[in-house]
N, CA, C and O atoms as a MOPAC input file, in Angstrom:
PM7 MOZYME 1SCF
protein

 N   -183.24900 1    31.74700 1    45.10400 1
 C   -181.97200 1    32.32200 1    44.72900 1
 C   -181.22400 1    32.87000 1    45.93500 1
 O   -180.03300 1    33.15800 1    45.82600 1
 N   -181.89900 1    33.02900 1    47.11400 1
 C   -181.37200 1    33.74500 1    48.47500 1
 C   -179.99900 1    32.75100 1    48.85600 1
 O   -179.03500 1    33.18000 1    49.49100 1
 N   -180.10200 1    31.53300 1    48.40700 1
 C   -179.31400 1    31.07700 1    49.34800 1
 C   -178.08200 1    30.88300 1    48.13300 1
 O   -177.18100 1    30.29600 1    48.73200 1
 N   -177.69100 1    31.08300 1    46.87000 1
 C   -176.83400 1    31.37600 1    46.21600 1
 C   -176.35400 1    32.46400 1    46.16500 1
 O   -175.15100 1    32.46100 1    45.90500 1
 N   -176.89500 1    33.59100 1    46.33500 1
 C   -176.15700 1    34.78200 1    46.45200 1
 C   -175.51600 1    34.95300 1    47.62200 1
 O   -175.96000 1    34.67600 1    48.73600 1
 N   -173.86600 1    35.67800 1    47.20400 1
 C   -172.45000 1    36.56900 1    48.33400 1
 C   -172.73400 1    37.42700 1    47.97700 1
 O   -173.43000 1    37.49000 1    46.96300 1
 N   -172.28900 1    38.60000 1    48.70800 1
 C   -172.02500 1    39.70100 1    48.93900 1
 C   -170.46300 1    39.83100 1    47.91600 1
 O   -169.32500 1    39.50000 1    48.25200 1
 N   -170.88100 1    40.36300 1    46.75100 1
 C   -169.70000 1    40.41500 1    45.91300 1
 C   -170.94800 1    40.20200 1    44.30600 1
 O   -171.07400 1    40.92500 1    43.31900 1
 N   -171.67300 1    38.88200 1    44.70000 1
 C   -171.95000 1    38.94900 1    43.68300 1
 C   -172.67900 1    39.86900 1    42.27900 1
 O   -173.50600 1    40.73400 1    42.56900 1
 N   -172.43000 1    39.70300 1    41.21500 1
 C   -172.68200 1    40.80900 1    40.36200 1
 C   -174.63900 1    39.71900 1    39.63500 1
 O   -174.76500 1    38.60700 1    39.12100 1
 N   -175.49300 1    40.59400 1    39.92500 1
 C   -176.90000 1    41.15400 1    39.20200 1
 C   -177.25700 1    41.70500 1    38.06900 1
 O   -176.72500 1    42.79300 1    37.84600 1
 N   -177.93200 1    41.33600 1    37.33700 1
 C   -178.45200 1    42.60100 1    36.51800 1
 C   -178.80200 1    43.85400 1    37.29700 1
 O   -178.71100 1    44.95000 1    36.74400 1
 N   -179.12100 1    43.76300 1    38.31100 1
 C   -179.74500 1    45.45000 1    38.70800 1
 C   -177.94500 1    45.74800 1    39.58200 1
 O   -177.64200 1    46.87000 1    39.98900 1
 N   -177.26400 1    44.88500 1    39.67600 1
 C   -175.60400 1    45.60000 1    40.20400 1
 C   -175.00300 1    44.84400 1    40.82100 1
 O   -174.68900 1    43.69500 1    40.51000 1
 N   -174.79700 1    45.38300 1    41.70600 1
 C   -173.32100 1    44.17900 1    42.71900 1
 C   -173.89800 1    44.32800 1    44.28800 1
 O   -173.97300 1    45.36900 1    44.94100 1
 N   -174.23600 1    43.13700 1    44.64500 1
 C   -174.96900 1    42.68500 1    46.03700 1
 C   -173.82000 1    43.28900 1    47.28200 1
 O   -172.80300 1    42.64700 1    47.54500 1
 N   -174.08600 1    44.31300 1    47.82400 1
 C   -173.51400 1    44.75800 1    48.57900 1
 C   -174.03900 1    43.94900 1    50.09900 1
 O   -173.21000 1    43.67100 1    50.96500 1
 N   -175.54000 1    43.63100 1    50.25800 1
 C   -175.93400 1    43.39200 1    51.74100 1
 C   -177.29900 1    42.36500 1    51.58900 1
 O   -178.30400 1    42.55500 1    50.90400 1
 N   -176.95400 1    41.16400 1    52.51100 1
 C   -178.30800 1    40.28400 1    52.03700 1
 C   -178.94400 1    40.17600 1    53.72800 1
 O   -178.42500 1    40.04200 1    54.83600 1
 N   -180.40500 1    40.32400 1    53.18200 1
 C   -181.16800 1    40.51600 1    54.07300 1
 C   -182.08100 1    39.07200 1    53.66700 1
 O   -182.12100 1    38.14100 1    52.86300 1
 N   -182.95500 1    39.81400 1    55.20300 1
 C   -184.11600 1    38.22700 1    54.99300 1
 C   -185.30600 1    38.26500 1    53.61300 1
 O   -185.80500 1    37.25400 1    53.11800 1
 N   -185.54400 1    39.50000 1    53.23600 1
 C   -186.18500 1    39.44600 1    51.96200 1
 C   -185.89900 1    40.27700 1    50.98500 1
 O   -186.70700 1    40.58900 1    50.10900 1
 N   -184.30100 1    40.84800 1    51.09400 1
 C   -184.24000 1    41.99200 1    49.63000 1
 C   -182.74700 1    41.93200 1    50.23900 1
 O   -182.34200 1    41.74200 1    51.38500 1
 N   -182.17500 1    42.13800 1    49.17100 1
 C   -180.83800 1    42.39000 1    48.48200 1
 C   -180.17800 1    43.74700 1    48.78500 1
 O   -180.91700 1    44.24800 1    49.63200 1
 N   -179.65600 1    44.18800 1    48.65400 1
 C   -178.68900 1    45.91400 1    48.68800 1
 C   -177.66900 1    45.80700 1    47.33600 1
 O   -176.79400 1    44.94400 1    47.26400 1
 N   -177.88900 1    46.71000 1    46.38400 1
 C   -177.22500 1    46.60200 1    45.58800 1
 C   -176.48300 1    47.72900 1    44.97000 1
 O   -177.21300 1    48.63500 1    44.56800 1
 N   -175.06500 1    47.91200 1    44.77800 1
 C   -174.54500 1    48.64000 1    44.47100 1
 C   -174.74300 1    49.39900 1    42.47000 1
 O   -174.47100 1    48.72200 1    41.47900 1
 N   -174.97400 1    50.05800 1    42.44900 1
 C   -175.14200 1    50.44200 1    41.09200 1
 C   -174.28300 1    51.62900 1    40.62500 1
 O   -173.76800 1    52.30300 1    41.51700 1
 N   -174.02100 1    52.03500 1    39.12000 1
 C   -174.00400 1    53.61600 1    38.92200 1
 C   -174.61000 1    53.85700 1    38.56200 1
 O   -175.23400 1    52.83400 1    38.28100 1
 N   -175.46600 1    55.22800 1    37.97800 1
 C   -176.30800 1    55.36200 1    36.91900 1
 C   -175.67800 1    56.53800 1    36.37600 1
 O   -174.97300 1    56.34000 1    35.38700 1
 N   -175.79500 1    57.96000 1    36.88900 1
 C   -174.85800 1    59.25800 1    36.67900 1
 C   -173.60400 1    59.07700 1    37.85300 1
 O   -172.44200 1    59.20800 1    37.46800 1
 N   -173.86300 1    58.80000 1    39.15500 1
 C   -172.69400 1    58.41900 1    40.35900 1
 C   -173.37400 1    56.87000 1    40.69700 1
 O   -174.10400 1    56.16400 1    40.00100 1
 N   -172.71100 1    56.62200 1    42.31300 1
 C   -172.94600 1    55.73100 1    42.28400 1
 C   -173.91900 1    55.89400 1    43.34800 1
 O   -173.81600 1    56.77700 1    44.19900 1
 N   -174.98600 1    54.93800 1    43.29800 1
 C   -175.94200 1    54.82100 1    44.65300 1
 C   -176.60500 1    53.02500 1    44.67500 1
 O   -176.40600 1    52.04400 1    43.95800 1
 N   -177.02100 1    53.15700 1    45.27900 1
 C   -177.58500 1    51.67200 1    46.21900 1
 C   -179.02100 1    51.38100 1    45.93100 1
 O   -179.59200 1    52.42300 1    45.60800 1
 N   -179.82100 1    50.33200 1    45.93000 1
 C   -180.88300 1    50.07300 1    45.97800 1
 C   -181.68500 1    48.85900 1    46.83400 1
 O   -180.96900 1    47.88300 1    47.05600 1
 N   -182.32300 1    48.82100 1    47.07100 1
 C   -183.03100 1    47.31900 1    48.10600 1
 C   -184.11400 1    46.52100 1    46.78500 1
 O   -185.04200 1    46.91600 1    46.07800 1
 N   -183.27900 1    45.05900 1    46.98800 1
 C   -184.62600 1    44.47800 1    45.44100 1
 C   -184.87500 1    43.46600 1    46.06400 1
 O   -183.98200 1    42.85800 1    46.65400 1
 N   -185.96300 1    43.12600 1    46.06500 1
 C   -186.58800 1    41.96000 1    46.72300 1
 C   -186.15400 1    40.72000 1    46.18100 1
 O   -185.95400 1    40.94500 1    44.98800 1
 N   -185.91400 1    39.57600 1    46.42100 1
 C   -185.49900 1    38.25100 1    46.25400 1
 C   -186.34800 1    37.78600 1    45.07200 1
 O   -185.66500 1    37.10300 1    44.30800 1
 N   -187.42200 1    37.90900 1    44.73000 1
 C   -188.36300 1    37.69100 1    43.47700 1
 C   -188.42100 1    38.85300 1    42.54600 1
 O   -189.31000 1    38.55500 1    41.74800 1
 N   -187.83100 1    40.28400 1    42.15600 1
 C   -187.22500 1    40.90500 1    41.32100 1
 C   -185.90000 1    40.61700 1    40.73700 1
 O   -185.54300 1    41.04200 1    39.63800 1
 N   -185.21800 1    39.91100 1    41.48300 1
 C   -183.81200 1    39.61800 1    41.20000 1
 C   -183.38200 1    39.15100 1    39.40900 1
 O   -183.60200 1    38.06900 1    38.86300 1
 N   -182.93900 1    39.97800 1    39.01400 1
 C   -182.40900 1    39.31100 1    37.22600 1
 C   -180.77500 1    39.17500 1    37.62200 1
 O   -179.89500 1    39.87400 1    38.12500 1
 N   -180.98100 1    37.53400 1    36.95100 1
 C   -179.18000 1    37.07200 1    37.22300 1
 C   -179.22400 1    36.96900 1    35.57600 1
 O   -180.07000 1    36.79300 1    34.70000 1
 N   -177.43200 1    37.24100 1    35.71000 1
 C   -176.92900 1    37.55600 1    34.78500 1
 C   -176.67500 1    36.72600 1    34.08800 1
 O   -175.70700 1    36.07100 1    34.47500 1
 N   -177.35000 1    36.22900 1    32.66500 1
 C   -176.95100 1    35.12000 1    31.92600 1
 C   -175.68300 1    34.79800 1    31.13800 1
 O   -175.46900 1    35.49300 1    30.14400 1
 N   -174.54100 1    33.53300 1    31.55200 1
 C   -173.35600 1    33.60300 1    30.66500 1
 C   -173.42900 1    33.64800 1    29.16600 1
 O   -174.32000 1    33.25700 1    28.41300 1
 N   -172.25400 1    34.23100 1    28.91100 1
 C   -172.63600 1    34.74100 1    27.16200 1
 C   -170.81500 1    35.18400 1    27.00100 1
 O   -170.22200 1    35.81800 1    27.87400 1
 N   -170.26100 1    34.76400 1    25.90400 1
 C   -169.37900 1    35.32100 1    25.42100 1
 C   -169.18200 1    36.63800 1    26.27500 1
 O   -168.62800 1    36.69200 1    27.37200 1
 N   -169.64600 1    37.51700 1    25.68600 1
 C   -169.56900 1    38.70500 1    26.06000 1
 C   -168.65900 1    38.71900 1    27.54200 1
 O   -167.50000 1    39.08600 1    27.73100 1
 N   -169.97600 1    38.00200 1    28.78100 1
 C   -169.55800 1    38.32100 1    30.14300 1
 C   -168.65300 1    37.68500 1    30.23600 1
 O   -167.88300 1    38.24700 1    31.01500 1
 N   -167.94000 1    36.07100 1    29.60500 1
 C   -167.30900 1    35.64900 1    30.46900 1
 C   -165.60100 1    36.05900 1    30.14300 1
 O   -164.63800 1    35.79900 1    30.86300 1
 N   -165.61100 1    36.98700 1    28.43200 1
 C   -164.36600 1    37.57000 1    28.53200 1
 C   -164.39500 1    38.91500 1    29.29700 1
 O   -163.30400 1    39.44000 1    29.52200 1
 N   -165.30200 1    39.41100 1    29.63900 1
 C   -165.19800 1    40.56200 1    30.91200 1
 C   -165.02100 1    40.15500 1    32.31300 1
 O   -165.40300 1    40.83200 1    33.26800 1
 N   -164.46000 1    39.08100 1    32.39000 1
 C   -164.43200 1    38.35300 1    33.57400 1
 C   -162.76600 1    37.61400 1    33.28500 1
 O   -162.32200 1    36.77600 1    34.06900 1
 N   -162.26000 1    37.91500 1    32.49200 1
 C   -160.82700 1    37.78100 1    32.01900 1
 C   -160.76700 1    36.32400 1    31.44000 1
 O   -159.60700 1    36.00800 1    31.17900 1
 N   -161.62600 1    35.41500 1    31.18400 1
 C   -161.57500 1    34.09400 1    30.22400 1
 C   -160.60500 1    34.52800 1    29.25200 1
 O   -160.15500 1    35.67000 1    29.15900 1
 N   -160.28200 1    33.41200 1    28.44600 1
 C   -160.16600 1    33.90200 1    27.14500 1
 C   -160.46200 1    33.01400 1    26.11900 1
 O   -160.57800 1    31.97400 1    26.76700 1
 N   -160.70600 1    32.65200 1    24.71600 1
 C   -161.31000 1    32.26200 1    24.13900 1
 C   -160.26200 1    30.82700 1    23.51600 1
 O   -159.35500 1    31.17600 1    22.76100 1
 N   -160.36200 1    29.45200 1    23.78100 1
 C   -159.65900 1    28.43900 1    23.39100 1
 C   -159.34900 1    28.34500 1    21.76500 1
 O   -160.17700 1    28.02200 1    20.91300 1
 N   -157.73800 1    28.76000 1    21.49600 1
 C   -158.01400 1    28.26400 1    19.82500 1
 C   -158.26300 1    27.37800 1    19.58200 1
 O   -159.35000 1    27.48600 1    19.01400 1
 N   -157.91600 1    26.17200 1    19.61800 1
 C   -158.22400 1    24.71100 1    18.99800 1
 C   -159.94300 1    24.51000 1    19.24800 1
 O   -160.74800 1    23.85800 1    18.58300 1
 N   -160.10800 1    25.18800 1    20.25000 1
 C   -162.13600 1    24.76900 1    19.88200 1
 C   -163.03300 1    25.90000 1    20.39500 1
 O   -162.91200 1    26.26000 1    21.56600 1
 N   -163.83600 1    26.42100 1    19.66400 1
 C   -164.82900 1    27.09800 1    19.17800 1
 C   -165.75300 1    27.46100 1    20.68100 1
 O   -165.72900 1    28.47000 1    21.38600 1
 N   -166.27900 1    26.61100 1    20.76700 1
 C   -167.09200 1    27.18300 1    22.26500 1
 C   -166.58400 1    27.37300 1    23.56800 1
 O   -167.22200 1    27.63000 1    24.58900 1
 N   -165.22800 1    27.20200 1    23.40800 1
 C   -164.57200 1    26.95100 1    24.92300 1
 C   -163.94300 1    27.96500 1    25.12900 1
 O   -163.26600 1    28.51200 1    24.25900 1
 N   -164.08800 1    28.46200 1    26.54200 1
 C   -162.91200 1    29.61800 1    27.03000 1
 C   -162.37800 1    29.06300 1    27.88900 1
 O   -162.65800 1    27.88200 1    28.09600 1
 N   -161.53400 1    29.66100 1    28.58700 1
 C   -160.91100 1    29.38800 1    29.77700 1
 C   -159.88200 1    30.50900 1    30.43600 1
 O   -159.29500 1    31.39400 1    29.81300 1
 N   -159.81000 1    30.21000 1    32.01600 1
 C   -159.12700 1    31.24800 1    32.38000 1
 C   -158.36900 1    30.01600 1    33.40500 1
 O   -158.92900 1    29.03600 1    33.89800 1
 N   -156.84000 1    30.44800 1    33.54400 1
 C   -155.80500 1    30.15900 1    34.50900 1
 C   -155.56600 1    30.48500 1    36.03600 1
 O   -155.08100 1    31.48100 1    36.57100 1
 N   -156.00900 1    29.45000 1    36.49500 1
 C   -156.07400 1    30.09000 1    38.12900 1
 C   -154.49400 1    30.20800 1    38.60500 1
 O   -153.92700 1    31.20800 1    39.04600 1
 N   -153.91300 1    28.78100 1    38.36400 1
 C   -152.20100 1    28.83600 1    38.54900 1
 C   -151.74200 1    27.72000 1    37.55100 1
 O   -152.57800 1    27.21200 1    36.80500 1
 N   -150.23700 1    27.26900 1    37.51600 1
 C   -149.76400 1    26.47900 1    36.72700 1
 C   -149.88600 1    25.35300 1    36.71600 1
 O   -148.97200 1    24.56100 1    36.48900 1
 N   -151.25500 1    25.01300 1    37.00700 1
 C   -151.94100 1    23.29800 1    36.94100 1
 C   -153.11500 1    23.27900 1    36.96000 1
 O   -153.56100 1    22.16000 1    36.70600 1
 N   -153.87500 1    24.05700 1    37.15900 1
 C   -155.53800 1    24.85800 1    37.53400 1
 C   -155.79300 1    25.75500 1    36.75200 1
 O   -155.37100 1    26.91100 1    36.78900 1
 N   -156.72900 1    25.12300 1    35.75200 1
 C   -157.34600 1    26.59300 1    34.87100 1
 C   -159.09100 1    25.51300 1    35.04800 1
 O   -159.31500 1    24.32600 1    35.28400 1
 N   -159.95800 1    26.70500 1    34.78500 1
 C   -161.53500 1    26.61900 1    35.07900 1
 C   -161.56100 1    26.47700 1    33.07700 1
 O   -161.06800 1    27.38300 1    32.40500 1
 N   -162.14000 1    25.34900 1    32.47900 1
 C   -163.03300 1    25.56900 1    31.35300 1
 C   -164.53500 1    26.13500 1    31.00900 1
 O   -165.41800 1    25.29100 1    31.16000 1
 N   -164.83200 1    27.03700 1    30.70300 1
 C   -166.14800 1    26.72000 1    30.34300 1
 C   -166.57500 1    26.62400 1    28.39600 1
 O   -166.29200 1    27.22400 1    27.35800 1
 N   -167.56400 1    25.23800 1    28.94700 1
 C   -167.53600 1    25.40200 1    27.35200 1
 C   -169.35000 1    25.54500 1    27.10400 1
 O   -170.06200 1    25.23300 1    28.05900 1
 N   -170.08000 1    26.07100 1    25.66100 1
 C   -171.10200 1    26.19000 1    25.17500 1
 C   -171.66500 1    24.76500 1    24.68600 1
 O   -171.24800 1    24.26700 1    23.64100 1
 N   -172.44800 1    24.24900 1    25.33500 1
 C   -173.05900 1    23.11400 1    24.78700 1
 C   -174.60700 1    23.28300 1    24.80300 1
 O   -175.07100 1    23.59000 1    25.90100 1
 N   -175.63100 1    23.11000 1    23.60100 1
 C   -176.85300 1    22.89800 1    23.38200 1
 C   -177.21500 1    23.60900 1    24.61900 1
 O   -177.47700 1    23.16400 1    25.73700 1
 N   -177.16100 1    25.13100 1    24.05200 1
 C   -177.61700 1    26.25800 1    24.64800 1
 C   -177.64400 1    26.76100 1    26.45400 1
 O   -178.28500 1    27.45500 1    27.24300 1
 N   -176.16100 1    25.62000 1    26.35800 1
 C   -175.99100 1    26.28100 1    27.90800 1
 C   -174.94000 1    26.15200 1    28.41800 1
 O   -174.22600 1    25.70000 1    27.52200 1
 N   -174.13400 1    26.30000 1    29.64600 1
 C   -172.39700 1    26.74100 1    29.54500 1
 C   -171.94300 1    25.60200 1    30.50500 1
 O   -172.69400 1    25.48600 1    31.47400 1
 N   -171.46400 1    25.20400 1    30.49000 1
 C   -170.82900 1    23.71700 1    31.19700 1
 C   -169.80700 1    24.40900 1    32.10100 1
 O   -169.48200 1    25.51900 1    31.67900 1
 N   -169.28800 1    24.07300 1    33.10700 1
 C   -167.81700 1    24.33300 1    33.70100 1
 C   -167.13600 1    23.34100 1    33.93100 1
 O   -167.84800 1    22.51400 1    34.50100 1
 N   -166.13100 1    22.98000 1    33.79100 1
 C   -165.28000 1    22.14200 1    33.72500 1
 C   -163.88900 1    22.92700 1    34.45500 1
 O   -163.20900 1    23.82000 1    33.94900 1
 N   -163.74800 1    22.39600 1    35.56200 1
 C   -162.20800 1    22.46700 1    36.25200 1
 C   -161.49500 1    21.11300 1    36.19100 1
 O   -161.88400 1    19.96300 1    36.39100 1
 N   -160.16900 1    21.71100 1    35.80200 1
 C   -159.17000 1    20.61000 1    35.30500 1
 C   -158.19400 1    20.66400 1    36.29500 1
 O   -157.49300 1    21.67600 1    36.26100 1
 N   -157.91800 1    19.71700 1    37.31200 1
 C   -156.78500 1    19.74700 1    37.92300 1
 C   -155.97600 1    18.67900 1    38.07100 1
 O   -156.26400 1    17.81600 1    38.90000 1
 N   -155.05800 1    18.60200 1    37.43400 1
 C   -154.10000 1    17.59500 1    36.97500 1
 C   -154.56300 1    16.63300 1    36.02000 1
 O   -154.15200 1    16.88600 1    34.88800 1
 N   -155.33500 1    15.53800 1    36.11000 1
 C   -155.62600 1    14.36800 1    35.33600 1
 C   -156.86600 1    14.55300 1    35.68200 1
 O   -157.62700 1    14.25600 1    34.76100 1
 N   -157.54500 1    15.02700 1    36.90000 1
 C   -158.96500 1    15.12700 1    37.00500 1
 C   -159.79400 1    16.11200 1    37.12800 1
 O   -159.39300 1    17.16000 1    37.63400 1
 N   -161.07700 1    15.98300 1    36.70500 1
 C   -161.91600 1    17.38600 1    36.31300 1
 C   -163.26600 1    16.99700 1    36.61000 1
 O   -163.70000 1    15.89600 1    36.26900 1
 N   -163.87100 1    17.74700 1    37.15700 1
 C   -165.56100 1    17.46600 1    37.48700 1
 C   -166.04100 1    18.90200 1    36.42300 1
 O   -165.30000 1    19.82200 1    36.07600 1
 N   -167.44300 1    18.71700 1    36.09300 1
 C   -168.17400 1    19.66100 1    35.06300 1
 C   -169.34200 1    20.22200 1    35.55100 1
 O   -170.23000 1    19.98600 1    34.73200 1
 N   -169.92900 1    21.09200 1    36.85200 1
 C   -171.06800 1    21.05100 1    37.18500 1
 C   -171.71400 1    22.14300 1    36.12600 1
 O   -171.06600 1    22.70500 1    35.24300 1
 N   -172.75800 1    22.28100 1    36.32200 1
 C   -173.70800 1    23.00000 1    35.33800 1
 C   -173.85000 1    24.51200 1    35.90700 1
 O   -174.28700 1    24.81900 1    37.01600 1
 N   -173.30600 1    25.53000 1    34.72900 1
 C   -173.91200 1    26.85100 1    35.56500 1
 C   -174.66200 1    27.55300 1    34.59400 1
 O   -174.65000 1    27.20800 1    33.41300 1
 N   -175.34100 1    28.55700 1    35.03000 1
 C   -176.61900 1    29.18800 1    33.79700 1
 C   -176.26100 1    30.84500 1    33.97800 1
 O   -176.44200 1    31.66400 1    33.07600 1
 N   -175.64300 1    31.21900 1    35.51200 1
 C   -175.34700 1    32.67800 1    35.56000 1
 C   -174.22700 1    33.46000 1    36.16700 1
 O   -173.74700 1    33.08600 1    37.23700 1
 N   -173.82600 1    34.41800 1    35.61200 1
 C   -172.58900 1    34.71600 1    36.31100 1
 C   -172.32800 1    34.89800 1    37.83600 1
 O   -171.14700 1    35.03500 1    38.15800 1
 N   -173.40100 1    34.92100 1    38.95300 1
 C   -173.07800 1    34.51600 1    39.88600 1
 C   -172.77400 1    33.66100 1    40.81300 1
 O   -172.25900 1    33.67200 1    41.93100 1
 N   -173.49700 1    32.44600 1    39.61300 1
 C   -173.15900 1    31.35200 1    39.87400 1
 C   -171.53500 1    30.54000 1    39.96700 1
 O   -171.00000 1    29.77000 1    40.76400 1
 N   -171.10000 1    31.27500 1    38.53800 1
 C   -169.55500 1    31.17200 1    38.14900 1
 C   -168.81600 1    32.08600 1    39.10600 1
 O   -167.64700 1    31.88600 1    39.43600 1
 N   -169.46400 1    32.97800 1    39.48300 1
 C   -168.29200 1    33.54400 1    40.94800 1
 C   -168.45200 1    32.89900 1    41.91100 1
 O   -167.36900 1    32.62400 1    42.42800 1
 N   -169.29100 1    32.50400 1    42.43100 1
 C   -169.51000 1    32.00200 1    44.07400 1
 C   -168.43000 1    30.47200 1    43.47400 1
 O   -167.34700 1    30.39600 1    44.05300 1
 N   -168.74300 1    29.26300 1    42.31100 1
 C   -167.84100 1    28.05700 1    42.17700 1
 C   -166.46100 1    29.29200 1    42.18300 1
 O   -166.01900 1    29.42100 1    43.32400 1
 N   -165.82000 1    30.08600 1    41.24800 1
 C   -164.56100 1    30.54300 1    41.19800 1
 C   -164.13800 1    31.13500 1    42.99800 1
 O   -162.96900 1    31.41000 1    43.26900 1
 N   -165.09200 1    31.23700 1    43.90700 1
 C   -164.17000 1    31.74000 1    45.10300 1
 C   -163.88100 1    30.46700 1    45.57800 1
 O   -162.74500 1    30.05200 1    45.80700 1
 N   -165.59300 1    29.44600 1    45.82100 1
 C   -165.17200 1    28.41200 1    46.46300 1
 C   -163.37900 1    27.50400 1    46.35100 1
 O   -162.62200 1    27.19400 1    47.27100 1
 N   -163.22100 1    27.31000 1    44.82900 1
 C   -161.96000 1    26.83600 1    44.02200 1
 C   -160.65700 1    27.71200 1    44.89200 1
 O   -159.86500 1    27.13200 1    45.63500 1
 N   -160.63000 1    29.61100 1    44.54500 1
 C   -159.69500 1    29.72500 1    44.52600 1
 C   -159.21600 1    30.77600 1    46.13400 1
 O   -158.12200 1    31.22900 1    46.46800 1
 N   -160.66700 1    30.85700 1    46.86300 1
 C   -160.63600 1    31.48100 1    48.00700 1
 C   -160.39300 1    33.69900 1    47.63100 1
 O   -159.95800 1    34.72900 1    48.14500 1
 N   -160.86900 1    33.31900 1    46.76400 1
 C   -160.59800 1    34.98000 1    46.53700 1
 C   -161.75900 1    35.06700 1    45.18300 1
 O   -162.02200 1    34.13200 1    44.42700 1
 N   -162.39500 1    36.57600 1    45.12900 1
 C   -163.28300 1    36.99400 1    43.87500 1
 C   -162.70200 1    36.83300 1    42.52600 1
 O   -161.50000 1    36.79800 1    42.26200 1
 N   -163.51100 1    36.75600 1    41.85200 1
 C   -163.26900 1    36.98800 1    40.25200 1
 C   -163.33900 1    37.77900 1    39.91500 1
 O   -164.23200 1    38.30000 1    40.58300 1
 N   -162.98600 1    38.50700 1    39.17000 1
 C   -162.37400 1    40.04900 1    38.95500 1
 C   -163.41000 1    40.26200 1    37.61600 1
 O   -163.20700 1    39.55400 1    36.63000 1
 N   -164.53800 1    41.26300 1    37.60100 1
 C   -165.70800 1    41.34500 1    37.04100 1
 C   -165.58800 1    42.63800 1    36.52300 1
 O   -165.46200 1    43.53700 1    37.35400 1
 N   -165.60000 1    42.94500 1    35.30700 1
 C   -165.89200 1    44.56400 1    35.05900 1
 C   -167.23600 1    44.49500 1    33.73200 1
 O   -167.05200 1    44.07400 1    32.59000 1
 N   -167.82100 1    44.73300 1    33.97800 1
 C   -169.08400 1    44.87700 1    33.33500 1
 C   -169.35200 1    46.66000 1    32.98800 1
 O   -170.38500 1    47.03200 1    32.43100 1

C-alpha cells in the first residue's frame, strides 16, 4: 500500500500527513487534534460506500440507482457506479471514458488529483 499513498490521503486511522520508509504520520482528532506514526501493515483504507462518496461531494444519479457522480467542469464529470459488490470509476470525457477499478477512498483521491491536478475535498 506504501506506494499508493499521498500525503493528503484520508485512512481509517486519519489523514496521511508524512510518509516514511516504514510508517505513515497521520493527522487525527479525538478531543483536539494530534498525530500518530502507523506502520504500513496496520494501515485500514477506507472502503467506498454511499455514505463516503457523498461526503466527498458526489451526488447520487436519478435515472440509475447505483451511480453517483461528481462534475469536475463542463465536459468532465468522474462516474462511479456499484457493481457486484464493488465500485467501478468511470471518467467521461467527451465521447470517451476508461473505467479502472477502485475498492478505497484513497484510491479515488490519488485517480481524482491525477485527472484534475488539485485534492478532493473530503469531510468525514
Amino acid at each position: 500500500m506504501k506506494a499508493e499513498l499521498r500525503i493528503g490521503n484520508h485512512i481509517g486511522q486519519g489523514e496521511v500527513m508524512e510518509i516514511k520508509e516504514n510508517v505513515v504520520r497521520v493527522k487525527y482528532t479525538a478531543d483536539k487534534e494530534r498525530t500518530s506514526l502507523i506502520r504500513y501493515e496496520d494501515i485500514q483504507p477506507i472502503p467506498l460506500s454511499e455514505e463516503v462518496l457523498l461526503k466527498c461531494g458526489f451526488e447520487k444519479c436519478e435515472k440509475h440507482e447505483n451511480f453517483y457522480f461528481i462534475k469536475l467542469n463542463d465536459w468532465t464529470k468522474i462516474y462511479v457506479a456499484f457493481h457486484e459488490k464493488q465500485y467501478a470509476v468511470e471518467l467521461s470525457v467527451s465521447k470517451h471514458s476508461f473505467c479502472p477499478k477502485v475498492k478505497h477512498l484513497h484510491q479515488l483521491q490519488n485517480l481524482y488529483y491525477a485527472l484534475c491536478g488539485r485534492e478532493m475535498e473530503v469531510s468525514l
